[in-house]
N, C-alpha and C positions, 0 to 999 in steps of 0.2 A: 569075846571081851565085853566090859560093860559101855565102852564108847570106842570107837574109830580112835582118838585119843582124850587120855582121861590123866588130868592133873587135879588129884584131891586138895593139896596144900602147896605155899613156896611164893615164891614173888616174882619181882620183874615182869619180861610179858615178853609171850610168844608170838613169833611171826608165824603164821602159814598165808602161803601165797601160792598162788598157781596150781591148786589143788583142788582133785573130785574127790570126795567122799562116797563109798556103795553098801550098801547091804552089811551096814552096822547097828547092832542089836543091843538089848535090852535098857541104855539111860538115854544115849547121845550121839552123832556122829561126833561133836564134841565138846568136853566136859573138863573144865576150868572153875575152881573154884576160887580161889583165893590166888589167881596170875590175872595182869592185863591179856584181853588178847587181840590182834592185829591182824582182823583175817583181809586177804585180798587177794581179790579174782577167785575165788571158793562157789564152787558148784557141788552140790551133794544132791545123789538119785538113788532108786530102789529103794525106799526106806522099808525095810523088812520091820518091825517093831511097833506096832500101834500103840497108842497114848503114848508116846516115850515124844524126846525132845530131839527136835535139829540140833543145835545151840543153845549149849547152857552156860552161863555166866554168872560169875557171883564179885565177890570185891574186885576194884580196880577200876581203870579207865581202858575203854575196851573201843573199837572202830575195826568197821566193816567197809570196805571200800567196793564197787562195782564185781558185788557179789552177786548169784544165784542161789536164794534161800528158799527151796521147795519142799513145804509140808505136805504133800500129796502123798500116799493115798488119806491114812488118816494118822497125823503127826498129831497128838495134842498140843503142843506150842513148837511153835516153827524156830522162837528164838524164847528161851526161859531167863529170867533172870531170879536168880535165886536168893537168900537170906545172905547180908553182906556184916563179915566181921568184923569190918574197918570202916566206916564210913560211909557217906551216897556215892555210890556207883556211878560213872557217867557212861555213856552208850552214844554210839554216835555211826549212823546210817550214812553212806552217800555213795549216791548211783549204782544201791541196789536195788533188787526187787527180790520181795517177798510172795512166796506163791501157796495158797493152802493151811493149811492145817486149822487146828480148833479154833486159834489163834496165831495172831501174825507174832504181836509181844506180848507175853507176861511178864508182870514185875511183879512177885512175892516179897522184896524184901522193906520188912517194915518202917526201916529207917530211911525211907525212899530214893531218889533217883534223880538222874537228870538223863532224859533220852533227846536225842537229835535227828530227824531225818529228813534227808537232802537231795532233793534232784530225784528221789526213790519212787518205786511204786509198790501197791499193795493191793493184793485181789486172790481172792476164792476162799475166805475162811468162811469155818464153817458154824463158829459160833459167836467172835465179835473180832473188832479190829482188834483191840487192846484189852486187854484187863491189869487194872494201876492198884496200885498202892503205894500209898503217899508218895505220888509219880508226877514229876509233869511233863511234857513230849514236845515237843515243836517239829512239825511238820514246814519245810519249808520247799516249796515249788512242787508236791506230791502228788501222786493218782493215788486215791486211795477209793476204792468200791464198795459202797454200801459201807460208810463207815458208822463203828457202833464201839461203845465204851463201856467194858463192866468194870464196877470196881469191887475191892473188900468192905464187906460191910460195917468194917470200924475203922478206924485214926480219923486222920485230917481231909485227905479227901484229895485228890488229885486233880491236875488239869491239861487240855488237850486244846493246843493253839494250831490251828490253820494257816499257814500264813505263806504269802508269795511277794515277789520282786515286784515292786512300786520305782517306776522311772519318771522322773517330774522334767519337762521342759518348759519352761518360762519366755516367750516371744512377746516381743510387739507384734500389730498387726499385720506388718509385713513380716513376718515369721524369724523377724534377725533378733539375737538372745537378747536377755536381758542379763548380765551380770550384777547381780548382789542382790537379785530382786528378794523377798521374807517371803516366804511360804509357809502357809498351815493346811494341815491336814484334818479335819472331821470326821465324826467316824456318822449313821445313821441317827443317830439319838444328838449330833452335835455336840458330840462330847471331843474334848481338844485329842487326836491320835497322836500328832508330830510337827513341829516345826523345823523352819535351819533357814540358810540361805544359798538362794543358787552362789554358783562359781563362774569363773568367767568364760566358761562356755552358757550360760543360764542356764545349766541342770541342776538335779540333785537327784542323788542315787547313782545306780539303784540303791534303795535300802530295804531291808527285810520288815513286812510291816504284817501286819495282824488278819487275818479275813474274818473267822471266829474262831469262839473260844467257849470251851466244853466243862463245865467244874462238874465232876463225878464225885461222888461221897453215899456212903454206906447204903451203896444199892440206887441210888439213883443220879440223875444229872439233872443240868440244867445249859441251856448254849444261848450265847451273845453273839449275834452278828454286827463288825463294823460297817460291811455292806449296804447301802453306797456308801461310798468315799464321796464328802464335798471338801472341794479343795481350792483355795483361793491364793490370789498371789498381789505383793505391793511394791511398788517401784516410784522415785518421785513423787510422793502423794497423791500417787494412780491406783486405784483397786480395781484387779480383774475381775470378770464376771465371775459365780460360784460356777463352779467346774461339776456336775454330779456321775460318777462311773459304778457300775457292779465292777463289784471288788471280789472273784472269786477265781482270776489265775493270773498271770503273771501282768504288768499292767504299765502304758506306758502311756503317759499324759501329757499334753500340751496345753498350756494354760496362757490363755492370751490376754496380755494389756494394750488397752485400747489409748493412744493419745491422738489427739485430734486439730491440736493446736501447731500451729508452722511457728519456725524457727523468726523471733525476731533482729535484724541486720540495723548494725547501725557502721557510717561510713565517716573513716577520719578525713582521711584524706584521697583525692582531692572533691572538689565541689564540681557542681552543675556548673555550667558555664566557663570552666579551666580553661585558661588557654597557655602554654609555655613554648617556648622555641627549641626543647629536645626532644628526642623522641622516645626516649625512656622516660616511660612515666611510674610515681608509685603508689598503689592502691595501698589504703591502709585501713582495717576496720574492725570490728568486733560482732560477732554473733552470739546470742542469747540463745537458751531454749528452756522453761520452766520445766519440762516432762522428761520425754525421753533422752533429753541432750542433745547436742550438735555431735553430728560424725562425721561430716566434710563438708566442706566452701569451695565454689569454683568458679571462674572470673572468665570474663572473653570480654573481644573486643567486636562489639557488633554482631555480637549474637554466631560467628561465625566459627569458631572454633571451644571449648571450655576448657579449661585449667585447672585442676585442682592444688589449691593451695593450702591444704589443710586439712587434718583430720585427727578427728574427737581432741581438739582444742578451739575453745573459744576466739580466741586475736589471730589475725589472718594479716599476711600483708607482701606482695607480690610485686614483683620490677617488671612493667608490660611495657613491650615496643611496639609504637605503633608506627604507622605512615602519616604523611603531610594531608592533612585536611581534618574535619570534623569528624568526630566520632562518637557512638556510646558504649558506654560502659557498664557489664551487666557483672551484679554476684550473684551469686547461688549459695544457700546452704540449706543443708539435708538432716533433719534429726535422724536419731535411730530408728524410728517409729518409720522414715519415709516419709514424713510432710516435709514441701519444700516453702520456700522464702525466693522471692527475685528482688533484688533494686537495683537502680539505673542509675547512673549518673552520665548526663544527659551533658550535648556541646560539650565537649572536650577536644579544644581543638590545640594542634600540633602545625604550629607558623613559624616556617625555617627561611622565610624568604625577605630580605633587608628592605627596608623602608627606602620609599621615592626617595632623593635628595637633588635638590640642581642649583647650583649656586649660579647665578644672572650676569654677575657681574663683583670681582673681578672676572672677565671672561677664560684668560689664560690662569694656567696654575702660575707662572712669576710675571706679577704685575708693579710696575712703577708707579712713582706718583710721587710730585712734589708739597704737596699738601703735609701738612700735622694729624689730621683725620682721613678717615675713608671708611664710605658705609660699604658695606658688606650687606650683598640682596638674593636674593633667592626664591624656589619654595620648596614643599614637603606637599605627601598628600597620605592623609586621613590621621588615624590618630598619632600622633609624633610629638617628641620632644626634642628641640634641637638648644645643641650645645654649642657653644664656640668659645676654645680654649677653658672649656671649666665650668662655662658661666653660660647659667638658660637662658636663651631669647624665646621673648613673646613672637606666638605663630596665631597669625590674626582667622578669621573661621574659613577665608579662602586658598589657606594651607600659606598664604606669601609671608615673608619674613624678613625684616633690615636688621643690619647691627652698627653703628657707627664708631668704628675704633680708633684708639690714639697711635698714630704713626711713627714711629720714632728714626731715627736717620739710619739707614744703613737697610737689613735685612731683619720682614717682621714675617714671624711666621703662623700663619692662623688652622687648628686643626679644627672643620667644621663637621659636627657629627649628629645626624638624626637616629632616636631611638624609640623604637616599636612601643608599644603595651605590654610586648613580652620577652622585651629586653635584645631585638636584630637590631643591630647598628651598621650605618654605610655611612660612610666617613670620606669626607673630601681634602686635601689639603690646600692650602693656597698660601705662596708667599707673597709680602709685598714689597719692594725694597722702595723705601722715602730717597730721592735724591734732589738736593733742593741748590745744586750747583750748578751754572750755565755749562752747554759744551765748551771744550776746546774750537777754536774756530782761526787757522793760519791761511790768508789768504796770498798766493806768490802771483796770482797773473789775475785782473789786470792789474796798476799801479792808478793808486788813484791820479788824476789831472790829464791821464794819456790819451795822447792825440793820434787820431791813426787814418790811413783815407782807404781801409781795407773796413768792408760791412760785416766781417767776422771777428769774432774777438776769441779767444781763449779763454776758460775761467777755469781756475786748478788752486787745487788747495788742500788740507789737512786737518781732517774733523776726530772727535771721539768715535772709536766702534762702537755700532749700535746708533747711531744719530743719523737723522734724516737731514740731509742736502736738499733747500730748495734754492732755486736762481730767479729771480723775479715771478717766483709761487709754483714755481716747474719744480719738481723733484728732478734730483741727478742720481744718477745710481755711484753708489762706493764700492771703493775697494781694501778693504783692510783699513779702513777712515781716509784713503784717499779720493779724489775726486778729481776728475776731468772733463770737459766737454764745452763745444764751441755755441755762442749767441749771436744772433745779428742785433748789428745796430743799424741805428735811422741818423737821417742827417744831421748833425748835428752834437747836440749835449743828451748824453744817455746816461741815467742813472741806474745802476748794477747796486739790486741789493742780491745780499747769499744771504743766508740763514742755515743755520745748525738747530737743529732740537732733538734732544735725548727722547728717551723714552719713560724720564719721568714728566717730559713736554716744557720742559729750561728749554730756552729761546737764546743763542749768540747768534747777533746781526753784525753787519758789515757790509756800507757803503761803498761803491766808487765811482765818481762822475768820469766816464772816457769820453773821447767828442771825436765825432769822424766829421772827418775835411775833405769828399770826393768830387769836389770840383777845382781845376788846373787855374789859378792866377790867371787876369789879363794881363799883357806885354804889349804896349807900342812904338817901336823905333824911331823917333823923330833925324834924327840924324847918328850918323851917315846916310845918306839914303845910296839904295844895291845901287851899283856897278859907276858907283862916283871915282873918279879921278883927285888925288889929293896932292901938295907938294911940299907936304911938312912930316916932317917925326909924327908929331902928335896930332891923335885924333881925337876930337873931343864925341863921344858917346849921349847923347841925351832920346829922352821917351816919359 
């Protein structure tokens, strides 16, 4: 037959897949003129038939997938393309390999073509790679050996692009991406290749880019190398250095911006020298960075443990617990680039502990007093403010402190309260109750004017509770306001005072003159005298 299989005319497009071709004679193994055709996984051997074609193709859109295309011994074209009736042709290689013959492609037809090859390789022809008319071919990530281009020596003239996978990553110097960075690409001569911008991983690509490029025309060529590629990258009004690479397989680039500049920290709140009486504190602040940007802020307390509170945003602001005493306080932030920033804020101190206070006098918490005023004394120690009921009293520089206040009758009640720098308060209270009424004072023993010839007296009576019993300046002890207890007297006229005194110190007195008589009358009997004899009634008595 004249091919393995032979489609002169018709449309659509044929599949073969999974197929060897052998020892098919005189045009093709196979022959398609006017059908797409869809060869895949296609191995053809023995070709019996010299100058005749592997594959021949004429109109349509034709793809050859991870084929075995062998012009050995001697194929004139391994793959033909032929004069097309309908329009340019497209042709499209991927992850085949073309082995031998006079050539790997011809393209005869003169309204020309669009050929693709992908991933392929090509090796052992024996008179050029290609031969085009009005052809152009893109070679992309290809082996091709000893490549060489003939063309027809009329039309327009054909072209034959080299080209492979270009992969761009874009870092700071510490190799972490840049997203959005601009990139351009140059080709040798500095002519513009390609721009874009990375993604938010900072790549770009891969993309399909150029290595050279072949213009064939009526017998001769001419070839363009992009080769090196310089390649530059810009981010924040940073420009990378020029990047320069041979550009002739598959190609994967790293292009570094360099920022050098730390992140500048500025801190709201709090200040050097803070001091408050909780222990939740809150940092609040903002970090800058003109280049690569801020990626994270991170806070501690004395350098001892770090925090992160933020990341890739500027405003930061963190609730830190600390303990009682002095402390500092460190940020951190980190651009993307890796240059850091520290600031301190320095005495931050944490005082949970209530200010001295000791009130002098009144001594007891419920004091008397018969007075209209009473000062109120005391001290504090170090910086303090002291209150009493509402109102500051002046605390003179040796911490002591007076208040002299209006008494009024009955129960007054004074809340005295010291307050730190950082707002501790210890708080005393004291009441005073004004009583400006003498005691109760019943006195039942002795009676005043009483005569007695016993050196002991009784003295009993009836006071207010609470009031102090004295008997000529002796305290007596009470009982429920009663009182009892014996005094001696001296010959004669004794004056007995008692006294009553509350405990706002009202004084009831009370006199009484008693007189002890302990010597016996003289008696002398003048008449009778003992053991007279008499001879009347009546005795007259005389002495």
């Amino acid at each position: 037959p004249s091919a393995g299989i032979h489609i002169e005319s018709g449309s659509g497009t044929m599949v073969v897949a999974n197929t060897t071709a052998a020892s098919n004679i005189v045009i093709a193994n196979i022959y398609v003129q006017e059908t797409s055709l869809r060869l895949i996984n296609f191995t053809n051997s023995a070709n019996v038939v010299n100058g005749a074609y592997n594959i021949y193709i004429g109109s349509g859109k034709h793809y050859f997938e991870d084929c075995l295309l062998d012009g050995r011994p001697e194929l004139q074209m391994n793959v033909y393309l032929g004069y097309s009736r309908s329009g340019n042709p497209k042709v499209k290689f991927e992850d085949c390999r073309l082995i031998g013959g006079g050539y790997a492609f011809y393209a005869q037809n003169y309204n020309g073509a669009q050929v693709t090859f992908a991933n392929s390789s090509i090796s052992g022809t024996t008179q050029a790679t290609f031969y085009l008319t009005s052809t152009n071919v893109d070679c992309i990530n290809c082996t091709i050996s000893n490549l060489r281009v003939d063309s027809y020596s009329w039309g327009r003239g054909s072209t034959v692009r080299i080209m492979y996978y270009l992969e761009i990553e874009v870092t700071w110097q510490n190799y972490k991406p840049v997203p959005g960075a601009f990139v351009q690409v140059f080709n040798a001569s500095m002519d513009f290749v390609y721009g874009d911008i990375a993604d938010e991983n900072g790549t770009i690509g891969p993309i399909v880019a150029t290595s050279r490029t072949i213009h064939a025309s009526q017998g001769s060529q001419r070839e363009y190398s992009n080769s090196p590629l310089h390649m530059s990258a810009y981010s924040a009004g940073l420009k990378s250095k020029d990047v320069k690479q041979v550009f002739t397989t598959n190609l994967d680039v790293r292009i570094l911006i360099f920022d050098y500049v730390a992140p500048v920290i500025y801190v709201f709140t709090p200040d050097s020298g803070h001091s408050q009486n909780l222990t939740s504190l809150q940092v609040r602040g903002m970090s800058t960075d003109v280049g690569a940007g801020i990626n994270t802020t991170y806070v501690s307390v004395d350098e001892i443990e770090w925090t992160l509170v933020s990341s890739n945003v500027q405003t930061w602001e963190s609730i830190m617990e600390l303990s009682e005493g002095t402390h500092t306080i460190y940020i951190k932030s980190v651009d993307e680039a890796g240059n850091e920033a520290t600031e301190e804020i320095k005495n931050v101190t944490i005082d949970l502990t209530p200010p001295m206070l000791e009130v002098v006098d009144p001594v007891k918490p419920v004091w008397y007093t018969s007075s209209e005023n009473y000062t109120i004394r005391g001290r504090v120690n170090g910086e303090v403010v002291l209150i009493i009921n509402r109102q500051e009293v002046d605390v003179a520089p040796d911490g002591s402190w007076e208040s002299t206040q209006e008494i009024h009758s009955g129960v007054n009640e004074f809340v005295i309260t010291a307050v730190d720098h950082v707002g501790n308060t210890y708080v005393i209270g004291k009441s005073i109750v004004r009583d400006s009424t003498e005691p109760k004072l019943i006195l039942t023993s002795p009676e005043e004017g009483m005569w007695t010839n016993i050196s002991q007296i009784e003295v009993k009576g009836i006071t207010e509770l609470g009031a102090t019993v004295l008997v000529n300046g002796d305290p007596l002890p009470t009982f429920d306001g009663r009182f009892a207890s014996n005094i001696f007297l001296t010959e004669g006229a004794n004056l007995v005072i008692i006294e009553a005194m509350d405990k706002a110190n009202n004084l009831e007195r009370v006199e009484r003159w008693v007189y002890l008589d302990s010597i016996p009358p003289s008696l002398q009997v003048e008449s009778p005298r003992a053991d007279s004899l008499v001879s009347t009634r009546y005795l007259p008595v005389t002495g």
